[in-house]
N, C-alpha and C positions, 0 to 999 in steps of 0.2 A: 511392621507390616499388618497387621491382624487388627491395629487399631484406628484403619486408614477404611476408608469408602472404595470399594474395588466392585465393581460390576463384572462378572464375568460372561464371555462368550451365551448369544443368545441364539445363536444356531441358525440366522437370518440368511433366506437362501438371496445367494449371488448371480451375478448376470453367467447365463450360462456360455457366452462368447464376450470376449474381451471386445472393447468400445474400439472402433476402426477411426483413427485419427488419419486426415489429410491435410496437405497444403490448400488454401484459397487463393488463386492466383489471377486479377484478372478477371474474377468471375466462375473461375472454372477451378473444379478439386481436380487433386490430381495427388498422384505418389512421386515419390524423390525420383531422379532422371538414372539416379544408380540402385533403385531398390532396396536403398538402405532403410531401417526401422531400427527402432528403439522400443521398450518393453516396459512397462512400471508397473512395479509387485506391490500390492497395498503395504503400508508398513503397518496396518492391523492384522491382515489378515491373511498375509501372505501368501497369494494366490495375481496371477499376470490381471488386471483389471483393462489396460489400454495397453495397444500398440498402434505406436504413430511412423508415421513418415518420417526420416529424419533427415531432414534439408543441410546443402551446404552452400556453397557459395554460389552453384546455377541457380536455386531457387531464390536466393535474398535478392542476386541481381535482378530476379526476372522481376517481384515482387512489387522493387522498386521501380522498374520501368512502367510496370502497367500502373502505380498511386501515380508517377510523374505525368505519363499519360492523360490518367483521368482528371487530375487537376488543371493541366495546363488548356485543357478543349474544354476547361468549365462543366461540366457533365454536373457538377456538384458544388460547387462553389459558384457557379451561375445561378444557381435557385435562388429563387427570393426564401427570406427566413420563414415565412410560414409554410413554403416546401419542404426545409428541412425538418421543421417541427413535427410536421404532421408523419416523416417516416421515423424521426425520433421516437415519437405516441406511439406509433404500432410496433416497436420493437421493446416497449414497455411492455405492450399488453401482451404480448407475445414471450416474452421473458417468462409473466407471474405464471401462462398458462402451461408453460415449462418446469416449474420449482421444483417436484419431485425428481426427473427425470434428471435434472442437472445437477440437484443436490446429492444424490445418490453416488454419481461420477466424484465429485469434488469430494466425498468423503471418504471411498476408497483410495481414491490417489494420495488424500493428506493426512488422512488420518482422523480428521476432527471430528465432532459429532456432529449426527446428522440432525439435530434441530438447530445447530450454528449454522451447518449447510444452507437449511431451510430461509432461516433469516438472512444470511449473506447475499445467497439468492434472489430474496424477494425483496428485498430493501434495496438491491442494487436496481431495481425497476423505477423507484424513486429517483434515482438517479438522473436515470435515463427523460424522466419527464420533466423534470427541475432542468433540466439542458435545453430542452422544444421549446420553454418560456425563453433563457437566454438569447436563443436561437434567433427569434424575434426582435431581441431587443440590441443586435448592434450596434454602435451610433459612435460617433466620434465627436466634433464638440466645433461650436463657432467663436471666430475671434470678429467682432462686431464693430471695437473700438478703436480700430488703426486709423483711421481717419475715414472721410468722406467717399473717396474716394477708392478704398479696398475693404477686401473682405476675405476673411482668411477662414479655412475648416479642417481640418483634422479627418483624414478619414482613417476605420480600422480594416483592416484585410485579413483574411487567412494566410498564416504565415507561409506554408505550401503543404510539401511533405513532410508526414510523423513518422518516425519511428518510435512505435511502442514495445519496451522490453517491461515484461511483469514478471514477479513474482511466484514462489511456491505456496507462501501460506496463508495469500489471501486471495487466489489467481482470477474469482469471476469479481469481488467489491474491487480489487484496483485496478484492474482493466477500464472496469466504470468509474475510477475517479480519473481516466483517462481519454478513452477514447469519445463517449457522447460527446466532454466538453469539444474536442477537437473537430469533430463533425460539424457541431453547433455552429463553430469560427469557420467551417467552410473545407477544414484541409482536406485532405486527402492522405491516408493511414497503410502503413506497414506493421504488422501486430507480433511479436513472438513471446509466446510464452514459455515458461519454464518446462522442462524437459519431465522435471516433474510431475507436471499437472495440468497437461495440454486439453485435456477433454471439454472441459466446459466455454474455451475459447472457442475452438472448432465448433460445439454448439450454439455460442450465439453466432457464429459465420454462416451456419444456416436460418438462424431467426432472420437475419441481416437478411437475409436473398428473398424469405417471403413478404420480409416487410417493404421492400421495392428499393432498397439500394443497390444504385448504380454502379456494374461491372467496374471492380478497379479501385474502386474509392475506399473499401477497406480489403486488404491484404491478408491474407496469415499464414507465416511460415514457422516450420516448426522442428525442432533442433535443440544444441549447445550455441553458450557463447559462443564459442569459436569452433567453427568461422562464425555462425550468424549471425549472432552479436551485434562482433566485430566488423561485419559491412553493413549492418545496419545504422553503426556510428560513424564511421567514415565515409561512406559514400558520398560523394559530390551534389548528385541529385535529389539527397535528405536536408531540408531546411530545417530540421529540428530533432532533436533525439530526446524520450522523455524518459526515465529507470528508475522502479524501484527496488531497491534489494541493499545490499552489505555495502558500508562504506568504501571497502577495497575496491571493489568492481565499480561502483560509481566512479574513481578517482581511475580505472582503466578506460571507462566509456569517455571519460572526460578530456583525456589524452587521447585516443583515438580522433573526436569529435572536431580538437583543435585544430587540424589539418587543413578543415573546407573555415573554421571559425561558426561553424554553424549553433543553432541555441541548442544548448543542454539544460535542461530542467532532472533536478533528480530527488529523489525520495526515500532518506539511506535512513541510517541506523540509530539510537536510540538510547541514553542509559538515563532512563527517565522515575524522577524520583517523588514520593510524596513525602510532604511534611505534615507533622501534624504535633499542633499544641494540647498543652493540659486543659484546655476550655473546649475543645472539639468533643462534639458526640460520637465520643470514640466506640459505640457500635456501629455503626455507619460506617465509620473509619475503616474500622478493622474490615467489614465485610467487601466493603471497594477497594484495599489492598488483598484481598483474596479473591476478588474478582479479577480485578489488576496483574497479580501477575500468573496468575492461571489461565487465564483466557486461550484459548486455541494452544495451549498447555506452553505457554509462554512465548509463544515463537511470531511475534508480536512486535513490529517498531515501537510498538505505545505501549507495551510493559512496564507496568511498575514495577519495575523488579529492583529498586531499593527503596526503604524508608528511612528516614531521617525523623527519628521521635525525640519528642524531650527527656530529657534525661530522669526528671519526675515522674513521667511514666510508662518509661522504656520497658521496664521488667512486666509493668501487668498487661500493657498492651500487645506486646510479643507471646504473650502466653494465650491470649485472646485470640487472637489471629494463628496459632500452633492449633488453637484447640475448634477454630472454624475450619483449618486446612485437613485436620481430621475428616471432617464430615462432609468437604466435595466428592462427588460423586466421580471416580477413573474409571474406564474402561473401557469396552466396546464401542465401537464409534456410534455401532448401529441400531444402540437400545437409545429409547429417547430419554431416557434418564440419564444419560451419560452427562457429565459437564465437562470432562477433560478427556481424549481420545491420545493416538497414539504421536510418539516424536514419528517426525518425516524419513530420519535415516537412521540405523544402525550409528554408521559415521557421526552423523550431528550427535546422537545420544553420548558417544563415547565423546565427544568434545565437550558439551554439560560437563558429565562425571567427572573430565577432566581439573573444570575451571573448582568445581566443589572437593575434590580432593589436594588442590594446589591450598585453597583457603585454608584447609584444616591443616595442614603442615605445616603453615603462615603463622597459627596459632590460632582461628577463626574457631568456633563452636559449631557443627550443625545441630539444632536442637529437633528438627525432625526432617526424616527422609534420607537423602544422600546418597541413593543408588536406582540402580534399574528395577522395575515393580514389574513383576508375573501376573498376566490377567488369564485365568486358568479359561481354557482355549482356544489362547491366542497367541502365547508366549510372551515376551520381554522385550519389545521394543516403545516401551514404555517408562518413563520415570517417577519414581515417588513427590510427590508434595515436598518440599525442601524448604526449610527456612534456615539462616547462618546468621549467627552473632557475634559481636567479639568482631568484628570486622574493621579494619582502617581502613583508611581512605587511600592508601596507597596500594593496596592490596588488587588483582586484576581480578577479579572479581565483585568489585566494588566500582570499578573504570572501563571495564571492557562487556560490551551487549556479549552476553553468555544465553541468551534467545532459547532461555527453558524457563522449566514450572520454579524457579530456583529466588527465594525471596533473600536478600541483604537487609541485617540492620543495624543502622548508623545512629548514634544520637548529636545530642547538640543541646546548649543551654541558653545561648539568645538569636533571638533574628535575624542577627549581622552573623552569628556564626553560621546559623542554617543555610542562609545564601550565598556562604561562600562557597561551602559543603555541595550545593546545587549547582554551585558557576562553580567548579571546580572538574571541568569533567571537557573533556573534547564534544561531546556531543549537546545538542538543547532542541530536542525534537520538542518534550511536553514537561512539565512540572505542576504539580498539584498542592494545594496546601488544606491543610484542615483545622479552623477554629471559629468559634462563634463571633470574633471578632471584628468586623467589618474593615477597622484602621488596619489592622494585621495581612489582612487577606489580600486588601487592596496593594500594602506598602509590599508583602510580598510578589504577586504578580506585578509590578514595574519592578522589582530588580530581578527576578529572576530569567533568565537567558535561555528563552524557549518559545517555539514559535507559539504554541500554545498552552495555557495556565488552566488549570481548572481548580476552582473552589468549592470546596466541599461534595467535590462527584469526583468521578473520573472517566474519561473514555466513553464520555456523552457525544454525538458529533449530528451533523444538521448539512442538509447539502447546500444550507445558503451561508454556512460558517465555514471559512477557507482553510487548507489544513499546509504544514509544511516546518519546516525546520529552520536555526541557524546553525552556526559553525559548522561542524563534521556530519552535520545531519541535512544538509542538502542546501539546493538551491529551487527558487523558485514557489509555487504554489497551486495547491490543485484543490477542487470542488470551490464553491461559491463562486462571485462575479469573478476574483482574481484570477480564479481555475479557468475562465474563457480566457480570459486578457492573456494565459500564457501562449496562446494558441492564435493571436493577432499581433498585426503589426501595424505602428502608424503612419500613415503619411501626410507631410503638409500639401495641404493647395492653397496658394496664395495668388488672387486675383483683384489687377488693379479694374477697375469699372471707370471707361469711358479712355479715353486718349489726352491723360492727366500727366503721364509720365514726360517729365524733361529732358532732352537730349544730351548724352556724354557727351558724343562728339559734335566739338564746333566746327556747322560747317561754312562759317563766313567771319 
């Protein structure tokens, strides 16, 4: 403990009334039809931050009546693209002049620090602008070459109505790798965020209304899975349901979903590894596996949270990366010095400690960390810096996203075994490899089995580079052009030119 970076309590005053969360329904806020509400205690600082509305099955239905509404009378999906763009623009610029105010909410409710906040925040307004160019640019494609006489085109549509289910621990950047794109294609949106971390949803619902979007066309209700969810994946009147969050719940939305057949886009979970060779400038290395899987204290689909080193320099580089995990800065969400803030739940922490106490039974090493960290006044809902060694590949903590500050390390002595080591895993959201060798780098990113590879970084991202998963780690694709395409549909037109067509029926 004592040789670990701990920030303590800086005595930063709090909102002195908890953030008043509502339904958006329609146009109009409003509170649940039974008065029910729900409370969230910051898990830093434990003290109520928001109390929201908590929706059940009258509000998702009604939710979804007024997006079906506003889709089907065109209110928004009638706009020419550079209508939608230009209220895209102004919910941009209306976001960045928000950042403080949003990021403050986002960081009591989750925990994180608040210069993450800050950048989450404000980077997601890139987002929003990167979508008003899309917006523009629909277009579907001509077939020119059928002969003389036809002419065929392709058009793209908005597929209808969204249902957007987000996350806790990235609740305002995945909202925006969701919803602009959606708007962009035309649809018409139902939004629910995590129960967890409802606020800054609810705040861009009011950006949304200055910036002149049309009653109806985004939604937000606010609650549990279940019920609302759970109708927000089944409902008839939903042409698409898009989720991010744990594998399990993806595989229940996806079951629900299949009733109407409607498209499920999802964006699950992660045990995403770096490799790295004896040719890699392994400070580099080391420091982007400690960015890696520290980041929002690990609770992270894009966690590196195992390495795969070579066995040639397993020992020094693990000592490397022990003795940079030292000197991250824990603690307070609310100092700006902070780089790691608190876990989200008591619960989730105690599932951590769990996965890292099962390891060392297993016979696994932790060489630093391995329990809950005291940030003197704030208390212990917090985890130490963690790295485990001694680890096999069968071990569930090597296999199963354990979504904390908790590093694995695995080695391996040639390329064919590192890939297997990386394709050996239900999940392939990301995989990273580290060496100066360009044959290496390349021959590794074509085998390994992830939507996205990165060389020599990690957890670099661009909203004109598309993000998304194979196997257990989802379907579909969000941000860049593919992130629109998920949110259209295509349809043929095929037109014969002039009275060319022959008669089936003979009539003599």
């Amino acid at each position: 403990m004592t040789d670990m970076t701990v920030i303590p309590s800086i005595g930063a005053a709090l909102p002195a009334t908890p953030f008043h969360a509502r339904h958006l329904i329609g146009g109009v806020w409003q509170d649940s039809a039974d008065g029910a509400v729900s409370e969230r205690v910051s898990p830093s600082h434990g003290v109520v931050v928001s109390r929201a509305a908590k929706g059940g099955k009258t509000e998702a239905e009604a939710a979804i009546a007024a997006a079906r509404a506003a889709f089907d009378d065109g209110r928004w999906s009638g706009l020419t693209g550079k209508a939608r763009a230009a209220v895209l623009l102004r919910v941009a610029d209306l976001i960045e002049a928000n950042v403080e105010r949003m990021a403050l909410l986002e960081t009591l409710e989750s925990g994180k620090p608040i210069t993450q906040s800050r950048g989450e925040v404000s980077g997601a307004a890139d987002l929003w602008r990167y979508t008003a160019a899309l917006a523009r640019g629909v277009a579907g494609e001509s077939h020119n070459a059928l002969g003389g006489d036809m002419l065929a085109v392709t058009l793209k549509e908005p597929i209808g109505v969204v249902s957007i289910i987000t996350p806790w621990n990235f609740p305002f950047w995945i909202l925006s790798q969701k919803l602009p794109f959606a708007l962009a294609a035309g649809c018409c949106c139902v939004v629910k965020p995590s129960e967890l971390t409802p606020s800054t949803t609810v705040m861009l619902g009011e950006l949304l209304t200055k910036a002149g979007m049309p009653d109806g066309v985004v939604n937000i209700v606010l609650g549990y899975g279940h019920p609302v969810g759970a109708v927000l994946a089944a409902d008839p009147r939903v042409d698409m349901v898009t989720f991010t969050g744990s594998t399990g719940v993806g595989r229940a939305i996806a079951a629900a979903a299949s009733g109407t057949l409607k498209k499920v886009a999802l964006e699950l979970g992660g045990k995403n590894p770096q490799v790295i060779f004896p040719d890699a400038d392994l400070d580099s290395a080391a420091d982007a596996v400690v960015f890696g899987v520290y980041f929002n204290v690990g609770q992270c689909c894009n966690s590196g949270s195992r390495i795969i080193v070579h066995a040639d320099i397993a020992e020094a580089f693990t000592a490397k990366v022990v003795d940079l995990s030292r000197k991250v800065a824990f603690g307070d969400p609310l100092d700006p010095n902070t780089q790691v803030g608190a876990i989200v739940s008591a619960e989730h922490g105690a599932k951590i400690d769990g996965y890292v106490q099962s390891a060392k039974a297993a016979g696994a090493k932790v060489v630093l960390g391995g329990g809950a960290l005291t940030v003197p006044g704030l208390g212990a809902q917090f985890y130490q810096p963690t790295v485990v060694t001694g680890v096999t590949p069968d071990m569930a903590i090597a296999r199963d996203e354990v979504f904390g500050p908790v590093l694995t390390v695995l080695t391996f002595t040639t390329l064919d075994e590192a890939l297997h080591l990386v394709n050996d895993a239900d999940y392939g959201l990301s995989a990273g490899v580290w060496s100066e060798n360009v044959h290496t780098c390349l021959t590794f990113a074509r085998g390994a089995q992830a939507g996205t590879v990165w060389t020599n970084t990690w957890m670099d991202g661009f909203p004109e580079v598309t993000f998304g998963g194979v196997k257990q780690s989802g379907l579909g694709r969000e941000i860049g052009r593919q992130g629109l395409e998920e949110f259209l549909e295509t349809k043929s037109l095929v037109m014969r030119i002039g009275r060319t067509r022959a008669n089936w029926v003979r009539t003599a």
